[in-house]
C-alpha positions as CSV (number, residue, x, y, z in Angstrom):
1,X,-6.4,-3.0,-4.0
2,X,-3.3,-3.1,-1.4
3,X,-3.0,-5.6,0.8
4,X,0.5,-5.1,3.2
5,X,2.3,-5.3,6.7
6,X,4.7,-3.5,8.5
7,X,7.8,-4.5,10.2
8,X,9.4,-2.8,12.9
9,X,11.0,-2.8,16.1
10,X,8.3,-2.4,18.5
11,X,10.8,0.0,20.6
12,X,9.9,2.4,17.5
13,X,7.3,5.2,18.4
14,X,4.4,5.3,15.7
15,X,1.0,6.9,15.7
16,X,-2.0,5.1,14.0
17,X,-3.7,6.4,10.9
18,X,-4.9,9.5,10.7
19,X,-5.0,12.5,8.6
20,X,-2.7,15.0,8.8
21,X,-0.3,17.7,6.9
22,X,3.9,17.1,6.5
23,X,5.8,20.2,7.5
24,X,5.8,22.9,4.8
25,X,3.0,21.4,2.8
26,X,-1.2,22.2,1.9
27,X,-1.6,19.2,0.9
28,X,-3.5,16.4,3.5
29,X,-2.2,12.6,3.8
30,X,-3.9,9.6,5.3
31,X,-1.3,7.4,7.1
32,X,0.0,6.3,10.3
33,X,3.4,8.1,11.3
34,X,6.9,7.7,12.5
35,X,7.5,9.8,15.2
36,X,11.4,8.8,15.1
37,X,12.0,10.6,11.9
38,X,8.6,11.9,10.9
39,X,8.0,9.4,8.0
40,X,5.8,7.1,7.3
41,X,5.9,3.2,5.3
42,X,2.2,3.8,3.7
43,X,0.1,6.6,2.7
44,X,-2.1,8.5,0.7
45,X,-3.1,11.9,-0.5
46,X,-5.8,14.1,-0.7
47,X,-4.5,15.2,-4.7
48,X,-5.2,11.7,-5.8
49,X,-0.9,10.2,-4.5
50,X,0.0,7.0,-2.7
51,X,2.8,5.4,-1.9
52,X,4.2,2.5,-0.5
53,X,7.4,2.0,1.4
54,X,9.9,-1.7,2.0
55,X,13.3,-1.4,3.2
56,X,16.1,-3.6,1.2
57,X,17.3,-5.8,3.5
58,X,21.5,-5.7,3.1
59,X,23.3,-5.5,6.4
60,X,26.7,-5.5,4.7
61,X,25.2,-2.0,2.9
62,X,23.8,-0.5,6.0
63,X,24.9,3.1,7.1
64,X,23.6,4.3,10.3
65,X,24.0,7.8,10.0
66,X,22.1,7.3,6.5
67,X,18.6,9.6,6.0
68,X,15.4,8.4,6.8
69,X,13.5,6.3,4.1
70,X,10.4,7.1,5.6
71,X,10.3,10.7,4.5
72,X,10.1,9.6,1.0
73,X,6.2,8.7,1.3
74,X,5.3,12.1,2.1
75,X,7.5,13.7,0.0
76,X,6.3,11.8,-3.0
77,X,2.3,12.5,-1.5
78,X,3.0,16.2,-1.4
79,X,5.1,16.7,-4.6
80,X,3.8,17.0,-7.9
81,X,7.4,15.8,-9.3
82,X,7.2,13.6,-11.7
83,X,8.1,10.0,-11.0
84,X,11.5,10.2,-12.9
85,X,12.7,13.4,-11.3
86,X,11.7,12.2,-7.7
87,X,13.7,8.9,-8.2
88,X,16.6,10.6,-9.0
89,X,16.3,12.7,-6.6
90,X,15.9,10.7,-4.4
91,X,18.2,7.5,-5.3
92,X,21.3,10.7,-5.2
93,X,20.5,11.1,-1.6
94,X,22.0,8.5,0.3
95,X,19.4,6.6,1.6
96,X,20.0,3.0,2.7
97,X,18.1,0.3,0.3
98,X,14.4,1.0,-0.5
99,X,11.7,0.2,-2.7
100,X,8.9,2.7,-3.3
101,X,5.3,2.3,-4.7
102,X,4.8,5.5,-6.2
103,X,1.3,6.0,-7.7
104,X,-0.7,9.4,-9.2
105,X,-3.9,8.4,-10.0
106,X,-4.7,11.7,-11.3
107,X,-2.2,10.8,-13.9
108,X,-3.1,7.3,-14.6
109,X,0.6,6.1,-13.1
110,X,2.2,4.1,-11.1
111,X,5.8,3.4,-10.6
112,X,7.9,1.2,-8.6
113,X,11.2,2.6,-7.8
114,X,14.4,1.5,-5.9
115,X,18.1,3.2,-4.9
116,X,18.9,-0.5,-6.1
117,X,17.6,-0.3,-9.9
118,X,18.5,1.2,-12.2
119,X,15.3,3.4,-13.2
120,X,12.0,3.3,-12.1
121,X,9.8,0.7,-13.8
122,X,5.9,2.0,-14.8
123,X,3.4,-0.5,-13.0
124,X,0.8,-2.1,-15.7
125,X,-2.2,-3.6,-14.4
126,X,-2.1,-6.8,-12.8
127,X,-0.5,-8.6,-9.0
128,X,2.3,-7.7,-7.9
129,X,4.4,-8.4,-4.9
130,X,7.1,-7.2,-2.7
131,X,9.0,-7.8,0.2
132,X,12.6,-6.6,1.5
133,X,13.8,-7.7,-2.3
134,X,13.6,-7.0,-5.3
135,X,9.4,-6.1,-6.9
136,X,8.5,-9.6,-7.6
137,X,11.0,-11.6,-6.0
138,X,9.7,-15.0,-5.2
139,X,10.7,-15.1,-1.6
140,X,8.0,-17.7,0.1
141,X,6.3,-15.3,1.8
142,X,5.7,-13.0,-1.3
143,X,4.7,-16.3,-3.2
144,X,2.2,-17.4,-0.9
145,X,0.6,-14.3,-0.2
146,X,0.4,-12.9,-3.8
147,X,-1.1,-16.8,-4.3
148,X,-4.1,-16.0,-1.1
149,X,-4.8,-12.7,-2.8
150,X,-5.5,-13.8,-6.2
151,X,-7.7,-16.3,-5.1
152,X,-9.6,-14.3,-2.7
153,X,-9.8,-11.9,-5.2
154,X,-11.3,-14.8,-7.7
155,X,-13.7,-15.7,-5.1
156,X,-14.9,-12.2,-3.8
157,X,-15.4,-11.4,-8.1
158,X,-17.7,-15.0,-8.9
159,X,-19.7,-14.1,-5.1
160,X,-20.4,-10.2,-5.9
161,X,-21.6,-11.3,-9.2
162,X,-24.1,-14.8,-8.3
163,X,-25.9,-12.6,-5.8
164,X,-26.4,-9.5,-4.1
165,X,-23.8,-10.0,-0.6
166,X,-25.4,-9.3,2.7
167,X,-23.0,-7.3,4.2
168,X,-20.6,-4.7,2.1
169,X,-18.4,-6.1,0.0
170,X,-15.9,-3.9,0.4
171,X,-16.2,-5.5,4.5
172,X,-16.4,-9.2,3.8
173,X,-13.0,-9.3,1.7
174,X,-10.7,-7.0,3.9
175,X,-11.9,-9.3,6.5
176,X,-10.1,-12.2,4.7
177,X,-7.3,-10.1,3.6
178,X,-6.6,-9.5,6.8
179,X,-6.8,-13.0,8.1
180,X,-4.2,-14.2,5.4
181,X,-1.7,-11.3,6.8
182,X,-2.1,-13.0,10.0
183,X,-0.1,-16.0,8.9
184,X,2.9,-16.8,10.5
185,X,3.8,-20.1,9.0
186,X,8.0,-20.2,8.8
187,X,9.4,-20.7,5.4
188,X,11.5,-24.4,4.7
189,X,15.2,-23.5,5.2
190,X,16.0,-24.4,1.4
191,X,13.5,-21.5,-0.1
192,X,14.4,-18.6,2.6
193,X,16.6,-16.0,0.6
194,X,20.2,-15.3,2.0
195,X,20.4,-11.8,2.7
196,X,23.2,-11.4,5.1
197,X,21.4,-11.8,8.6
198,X,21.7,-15.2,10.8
199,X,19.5,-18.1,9.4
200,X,17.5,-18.4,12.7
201,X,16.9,-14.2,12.4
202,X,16.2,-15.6,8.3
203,X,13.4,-18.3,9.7
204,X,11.7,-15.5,11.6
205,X,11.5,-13.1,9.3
206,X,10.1,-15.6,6.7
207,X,6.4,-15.4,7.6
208,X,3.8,-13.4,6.3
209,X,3.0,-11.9,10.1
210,X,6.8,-12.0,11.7
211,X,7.3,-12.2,15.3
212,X,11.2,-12.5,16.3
213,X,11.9,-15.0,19.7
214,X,12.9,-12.0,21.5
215,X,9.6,-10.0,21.1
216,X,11.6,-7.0,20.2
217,X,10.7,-7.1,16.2
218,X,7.7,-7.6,14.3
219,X,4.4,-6.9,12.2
220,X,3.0,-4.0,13.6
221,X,0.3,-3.0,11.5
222,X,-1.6,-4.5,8.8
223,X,-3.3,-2.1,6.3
224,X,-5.8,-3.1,3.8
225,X,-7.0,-0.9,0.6
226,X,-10.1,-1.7,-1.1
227,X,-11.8,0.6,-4.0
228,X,-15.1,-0.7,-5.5
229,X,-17.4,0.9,-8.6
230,X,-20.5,1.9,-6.2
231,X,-22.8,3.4,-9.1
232,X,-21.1,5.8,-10.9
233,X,-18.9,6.7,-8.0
234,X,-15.6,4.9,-6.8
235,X,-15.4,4.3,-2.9
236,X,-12.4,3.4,-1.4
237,X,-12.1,2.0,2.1
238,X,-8.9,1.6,4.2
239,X,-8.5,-0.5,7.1
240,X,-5.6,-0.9,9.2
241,X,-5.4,-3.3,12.2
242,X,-2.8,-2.8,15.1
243,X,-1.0,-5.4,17.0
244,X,0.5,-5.1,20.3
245,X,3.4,-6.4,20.9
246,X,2.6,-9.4,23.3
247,X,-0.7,-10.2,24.7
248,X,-3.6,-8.0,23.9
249,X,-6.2,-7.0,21.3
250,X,-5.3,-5.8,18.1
251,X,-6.9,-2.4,17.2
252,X,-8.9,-1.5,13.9
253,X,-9.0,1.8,12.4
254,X,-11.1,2.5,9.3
255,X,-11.5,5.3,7.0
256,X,-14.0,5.7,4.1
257,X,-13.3,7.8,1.3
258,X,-16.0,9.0,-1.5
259,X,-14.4,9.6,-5.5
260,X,-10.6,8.8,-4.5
261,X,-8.6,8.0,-6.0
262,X,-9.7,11.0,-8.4
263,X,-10.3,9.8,-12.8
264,X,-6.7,10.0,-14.3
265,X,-6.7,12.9,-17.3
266,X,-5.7,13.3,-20.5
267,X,-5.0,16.5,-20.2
268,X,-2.1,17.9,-17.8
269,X,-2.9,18.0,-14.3
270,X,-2.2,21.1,-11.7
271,X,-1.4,20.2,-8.5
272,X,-3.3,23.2,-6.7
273,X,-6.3,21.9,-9.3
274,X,-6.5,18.3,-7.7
275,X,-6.0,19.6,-4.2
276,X,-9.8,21.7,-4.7
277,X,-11.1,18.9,-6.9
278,X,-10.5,16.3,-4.1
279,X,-10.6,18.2,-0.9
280,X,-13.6,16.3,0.2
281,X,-11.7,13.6,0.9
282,X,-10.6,15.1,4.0
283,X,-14.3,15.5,5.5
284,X,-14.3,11.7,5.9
285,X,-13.4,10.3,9.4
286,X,-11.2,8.1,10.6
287,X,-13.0,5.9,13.3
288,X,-11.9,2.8,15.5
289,X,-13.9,-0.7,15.2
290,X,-14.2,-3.8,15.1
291,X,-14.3,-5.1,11.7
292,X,-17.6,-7.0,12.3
293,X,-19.4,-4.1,13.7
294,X,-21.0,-1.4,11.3
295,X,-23.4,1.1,13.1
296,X,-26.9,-0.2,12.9
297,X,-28.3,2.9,11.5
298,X,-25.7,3.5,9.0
299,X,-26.2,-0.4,7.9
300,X,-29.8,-0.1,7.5
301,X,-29.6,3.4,5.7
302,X,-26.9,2.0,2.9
303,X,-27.7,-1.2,1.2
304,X,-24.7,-3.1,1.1
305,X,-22.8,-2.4,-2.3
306,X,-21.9,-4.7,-5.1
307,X,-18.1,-5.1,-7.0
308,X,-19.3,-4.7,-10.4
309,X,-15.9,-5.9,-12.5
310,X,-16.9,-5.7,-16.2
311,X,-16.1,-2.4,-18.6
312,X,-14.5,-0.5,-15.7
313,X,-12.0,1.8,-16.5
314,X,-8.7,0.9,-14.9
315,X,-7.2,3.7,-12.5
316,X,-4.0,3.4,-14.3
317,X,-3.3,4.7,-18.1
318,X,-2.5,1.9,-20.7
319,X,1.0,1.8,-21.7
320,X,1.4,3.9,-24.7
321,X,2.2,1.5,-28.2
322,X,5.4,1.4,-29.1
323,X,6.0,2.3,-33.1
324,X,6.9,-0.5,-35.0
325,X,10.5,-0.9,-36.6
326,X,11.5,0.0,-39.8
327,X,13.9,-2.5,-41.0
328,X,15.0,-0.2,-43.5
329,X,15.9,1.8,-40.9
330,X,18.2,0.1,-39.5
């Protein structure tokens, strides 16, 4: 599950989700996309890739004339690097501060990575959050939100298993995930971070859902990723709401896609492999809705599907044991 906004000036061209295929690439991705520099903060691939972009927020570092961060997400959706080659390729570059969510299902991993650390650090499972710092910084906002999630998470688990829901369950949580990246309650002055901008700029950009005074800056889009255990199949759903800059609705987009992310593999994985083994990804459609309306026909035609949490495999590979240490060794 993801659960994550994105911040930007709303002066910034972007086009909503959607699949489509970075420049000298055969390989599909499901995001939205900046049409600035031709990037994108959050996607996926059809190979079984995601990735997840945040800026590091350090005026005093800033270089205008600095590469896009952006173009990292599809590079990483699109490569079949692996994760320690693409960081340092990447960190060498001269991009201004990022953090990267770097995950290949196909081979069980997933990585966070920053031009700020000092090598990428291999995901286990569990909650994690992350803002414009560090992963797992306790800003307020990352604390109170990582907080909501765990217990919605709690609560969506205990529900799926007391009864049967009567609507998807995939549906009924996003719609609370979504809710909670809707808040926009302002951080007390003595737990914002100090990261180099004014403290009234600081206040604003405390909240989970930011809107600056000026209406110049703010949450743009809020994406939700859900994958559930539908019989012996995994279904993921992706839904991402987009908010205007003042008065208006906000608009959802939805897409629905059948066995992705793909089984990791204990065995090595070929890029051009995954691409064929997963290509049916891209025969799913991304539709606009309303979150609360499903198509009567489909909804009568699919009973609504159950979480079923025990004795699942995890997407991600356990961590390898390390070898114990000989004293004698020593």
């Amino acid at each position: 599950m993801l659960v994550s906004n994105r911040d930007e000036f709303f002066d910034r061209p972007a086009t909503r989700m959607g699949w489509w295929m970075p420049p000298a690439s055969e390989t599909e991705v499901l995001s939205g996309r900046d049409q600035s520099s031709g990037g994108t903060w959050l996607g996926l691939s059809s190979a079984g890739r995601l990735a997840l972009l945040t800026n590091v927020r350090d005026p005093s570092r800033h270089e205008d004339t600095a590469p896009s961060r952006g173009r990292l997400v599809p590079e990483w959706l699109t490569t079949d690097s692996p994760p320690d080659r693409f960081w340092v390729r990447s960190a060498l570059r001269g991009h201004n501060g990022f953090n990267l969510i770097a995950a290949d299902f196909a081979r069980g991993d997933c990585w966070w990575m920053s031009n700020h650390a000092r090598s990428p650090v291999r995901l286990e499972r569990g909650l994690f959050g992350l803002s414009n710092g560090g992963l797992d910084e306790p800003w307020p906002k990352v604390s109170r939100l990582r907080a909501q999630v765990d217990a919605a998470m709690a609560t969506a688990t205990a529900e799926a298993a007391d009864s049967a829901p009567t609507a998807p369950a995939a549906d009924l949580l996003a719609q609370q995930l979504l809710t909670l990246l809707a808040d926009r309650q302002i951080a007390p002055d003595a737990q914002l971070p100090s990261t180099g901008v004014p403290l009234a700029l600081e206040r604003e950009l405390s909240s989970i859902f930011v809107r600056t005074a000026d209406g110049r800056y703010g949450t743009r889009c809020s994406t939700v990723l859900i994958t559930e255990r539908v019989g012996r199949h995994l279904l993921t759903q992706v839904y991402e709401r987009s908010h205007p800059a003042g008065p208006g609705l906000a608009l959802m987009r939805r897409a629905t896609l059948k066995d992705w992310p793909p089984r990791y593999q204990t065995e090595p994985v070929l890029v051009e492999t995954r691409m064929r083994a997963h290509r049916g990804s891209l025969d799913s459609p991304v539709r606009d809705e309303a979150l609360d309306e499903r198509d009567s026909a489909e909804a009568a035609a699919a009973p609504a599907a159950r979480v079923v949490m025990p004795r699942v495999r995890g997407l991600l590979k356990p961590a390898r044991p390390r070898a114990p240490v000989n004293p004698s060794r020593r």
